[in-house]
C-alpha positions in Angstrom: 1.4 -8.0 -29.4 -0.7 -10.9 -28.6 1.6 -12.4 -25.6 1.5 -8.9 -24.1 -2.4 -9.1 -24.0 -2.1 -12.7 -22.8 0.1 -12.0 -20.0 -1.9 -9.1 -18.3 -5.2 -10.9 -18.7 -3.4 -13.6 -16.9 -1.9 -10.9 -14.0 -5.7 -9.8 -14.5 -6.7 -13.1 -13.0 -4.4 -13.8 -10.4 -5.4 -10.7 -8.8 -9.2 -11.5 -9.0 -8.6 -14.5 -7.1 -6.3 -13.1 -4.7 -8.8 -10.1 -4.0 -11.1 -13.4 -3.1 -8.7 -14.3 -0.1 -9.1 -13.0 3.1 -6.0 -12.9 4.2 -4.4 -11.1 0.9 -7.0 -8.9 1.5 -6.0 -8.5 4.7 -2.3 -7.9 4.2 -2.5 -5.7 1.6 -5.1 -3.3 3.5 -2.5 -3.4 6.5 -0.2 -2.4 3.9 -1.7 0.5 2.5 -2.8 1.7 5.8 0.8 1.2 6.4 1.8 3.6 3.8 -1.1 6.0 3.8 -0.1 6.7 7.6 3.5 7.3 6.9 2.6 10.0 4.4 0.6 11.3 6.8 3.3 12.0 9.8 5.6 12.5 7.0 7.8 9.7 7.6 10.2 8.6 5.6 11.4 4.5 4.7 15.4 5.3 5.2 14.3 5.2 9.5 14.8 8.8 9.0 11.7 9.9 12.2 10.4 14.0 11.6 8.4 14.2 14.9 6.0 17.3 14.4 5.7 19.6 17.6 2.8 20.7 18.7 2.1 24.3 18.9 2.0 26.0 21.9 -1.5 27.7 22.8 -1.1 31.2 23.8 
């Protein structure tokens, strides 16, 4: 039980420091915007592109 504790305390602390650096920080905000925005068109990671029409006003 003990080495499980140890080893995310120590996963723990490599991420504080990361968060520190500016360009982790960076990267991993790119990435999530990455993401975020792919959810949001709805696209999908297998290069698989749904392009949404727009509607046509009457």
């Amino acid at each position: 039980m003990m080495m499980g504790r140890s080893l995310s305390s120590t996963k723990l602390e490599q991420l504080r420091h990361r968060i520190n650096d500016k360009d982790y920080l960076h990267a991993a905000i790119q990435r999530i915007a990455f993401v975020l925005s792919n959810e949001l068109m709805d696209l999908h990671q297998e290069g698989v592109h749904n392009e949404r029409q727009r509607k046509k006003r009457r």
